[in-house]
C-alpha positions as CSV (number, residue, x, y, z in Angstrom):
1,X,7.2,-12.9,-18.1
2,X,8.5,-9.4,-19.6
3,X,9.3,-6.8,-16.6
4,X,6.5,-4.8,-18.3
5,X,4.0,-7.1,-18.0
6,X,4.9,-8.1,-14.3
7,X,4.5,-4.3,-13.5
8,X,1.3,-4.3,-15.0
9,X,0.4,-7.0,-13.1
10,X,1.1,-5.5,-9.8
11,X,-0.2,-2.1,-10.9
12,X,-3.8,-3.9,-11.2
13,X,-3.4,-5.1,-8.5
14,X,-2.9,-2.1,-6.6
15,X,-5.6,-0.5,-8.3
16,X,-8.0,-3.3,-7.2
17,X,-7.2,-3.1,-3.9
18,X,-7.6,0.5,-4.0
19,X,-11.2,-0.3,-5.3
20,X,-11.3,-2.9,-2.7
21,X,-10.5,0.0,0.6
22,X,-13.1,2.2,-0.8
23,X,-15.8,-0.8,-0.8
24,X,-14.9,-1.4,2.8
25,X,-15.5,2.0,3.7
26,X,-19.1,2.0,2.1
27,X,-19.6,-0.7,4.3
28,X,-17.7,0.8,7.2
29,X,-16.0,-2.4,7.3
30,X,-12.5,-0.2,8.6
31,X,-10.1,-2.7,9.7
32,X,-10.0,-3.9,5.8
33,X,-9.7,0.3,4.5
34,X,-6.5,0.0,6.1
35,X,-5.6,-3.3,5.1
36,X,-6.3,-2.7,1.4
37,X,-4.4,0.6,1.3
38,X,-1.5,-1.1,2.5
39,X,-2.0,-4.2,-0.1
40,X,-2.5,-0.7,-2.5
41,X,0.9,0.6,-2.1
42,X,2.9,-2.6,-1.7
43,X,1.5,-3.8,-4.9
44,X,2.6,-0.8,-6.4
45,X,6.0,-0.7,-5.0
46,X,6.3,-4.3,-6.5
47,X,5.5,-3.0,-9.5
48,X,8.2,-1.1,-9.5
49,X,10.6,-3.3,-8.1
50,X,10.3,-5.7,-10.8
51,X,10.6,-2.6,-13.6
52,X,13.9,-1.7,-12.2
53,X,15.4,-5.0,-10.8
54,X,14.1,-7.0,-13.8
55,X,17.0,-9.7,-13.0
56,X,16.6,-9.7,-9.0
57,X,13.9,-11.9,-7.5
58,X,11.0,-10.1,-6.2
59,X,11.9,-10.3,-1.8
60,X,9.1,-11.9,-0.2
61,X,8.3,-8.7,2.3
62,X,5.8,-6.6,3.2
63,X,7.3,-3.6,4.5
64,X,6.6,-0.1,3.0
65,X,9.5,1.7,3.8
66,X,11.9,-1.3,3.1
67,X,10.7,-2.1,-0.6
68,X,10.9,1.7,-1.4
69,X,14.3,1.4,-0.5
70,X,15.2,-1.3,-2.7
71,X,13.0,-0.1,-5.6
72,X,16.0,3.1,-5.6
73,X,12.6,5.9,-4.9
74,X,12.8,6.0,-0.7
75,X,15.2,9.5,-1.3
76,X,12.7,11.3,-3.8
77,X,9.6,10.6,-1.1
78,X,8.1,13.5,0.5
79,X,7.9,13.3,4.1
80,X,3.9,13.3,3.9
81,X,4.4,10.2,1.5
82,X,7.0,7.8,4.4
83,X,4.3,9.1,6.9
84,X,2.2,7.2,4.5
85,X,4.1,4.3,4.3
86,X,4.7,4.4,8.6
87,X,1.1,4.5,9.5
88,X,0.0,2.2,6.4
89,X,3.0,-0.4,7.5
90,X,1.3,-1.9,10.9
91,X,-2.0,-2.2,9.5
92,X,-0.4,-4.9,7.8
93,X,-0.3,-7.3,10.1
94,X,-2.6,-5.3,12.8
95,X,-5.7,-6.1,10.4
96,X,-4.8,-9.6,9.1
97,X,-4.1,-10.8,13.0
98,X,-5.8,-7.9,15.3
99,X,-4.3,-9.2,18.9
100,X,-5.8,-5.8,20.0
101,X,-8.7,-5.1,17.5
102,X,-11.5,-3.2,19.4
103,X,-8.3,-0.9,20.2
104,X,-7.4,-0.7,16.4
105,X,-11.2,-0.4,15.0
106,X,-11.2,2.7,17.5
107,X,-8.5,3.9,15.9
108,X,-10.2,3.7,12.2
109,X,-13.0,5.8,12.0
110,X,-14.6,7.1,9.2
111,X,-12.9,10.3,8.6
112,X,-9.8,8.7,8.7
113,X,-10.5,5.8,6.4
114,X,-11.3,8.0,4.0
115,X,-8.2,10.8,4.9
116,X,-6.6,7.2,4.6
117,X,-8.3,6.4,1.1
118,X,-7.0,9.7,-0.6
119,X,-3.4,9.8,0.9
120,X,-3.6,6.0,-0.9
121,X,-4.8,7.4,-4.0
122,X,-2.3,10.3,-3.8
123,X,0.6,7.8,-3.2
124,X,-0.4,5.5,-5.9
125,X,-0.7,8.1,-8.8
126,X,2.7,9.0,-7.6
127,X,4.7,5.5,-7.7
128,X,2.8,5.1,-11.2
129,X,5.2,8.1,-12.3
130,X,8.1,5.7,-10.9
């Protein structure tokens, strides 16, 4: 498959999942807002991983802050945007296999599921300039 059309693929992705957060929080379903807008952004950084390393094989990982790094972008983030990345990171993992959940769903509310939603969106409009 062409690097452009493996972008594309992970772009829609992203964008889906974005979709995806924002259905969860409708249905204040808040563990999977977080979950999705970390699915949001590493799609998106896969997307541009693949662009720029066209001849490298796509690393089986799912840390933020590490795949900005080898998609060559970690040095033009804003520190609002690794922020991002740090508080998106554990909700990896933390929503797939909640060990502590009723801790976690505390943490998720509505206000910041959606503050969560928008950062996303910000984020992703951004690494689509990547």
């Amino acid at each position: 498959m062409e690097p452009y059309k493996k972008s594309g693929y992970w772009f829609d992705g992203a964008e889906y999942n974005l979709q995806t957060a924002k259905a969860m929080l409708e249905t204040r379903r808040y563990l999977y807002v977080g979950f999705m807008c970390h699915q949001t952004i590493e799609k998106a950084l896969k997307g541009i991983f693949v662009t720029k390393c066209p001849n490298e094989e796509l690393p089986y990982i799912h840390k933020l802050v590490r795949l900005a790094n080898l998609c060559g972008i970690i040095d033009e983030m804003s520190e609002e945007q690794l922020a991002l990345l740090d508080v998106l990171n554990p909700l990896n993992v933390d929503a797939r296999y909640p060990v502590n959940k009723e801790l976690l769903l505390k943490s998720l509310s509505q206000e910041r599921c959606e503050k969560l939603i928008k950062e996303t969106e910000s984020l992703l409009e951004w690494l689509k300039t990547k």
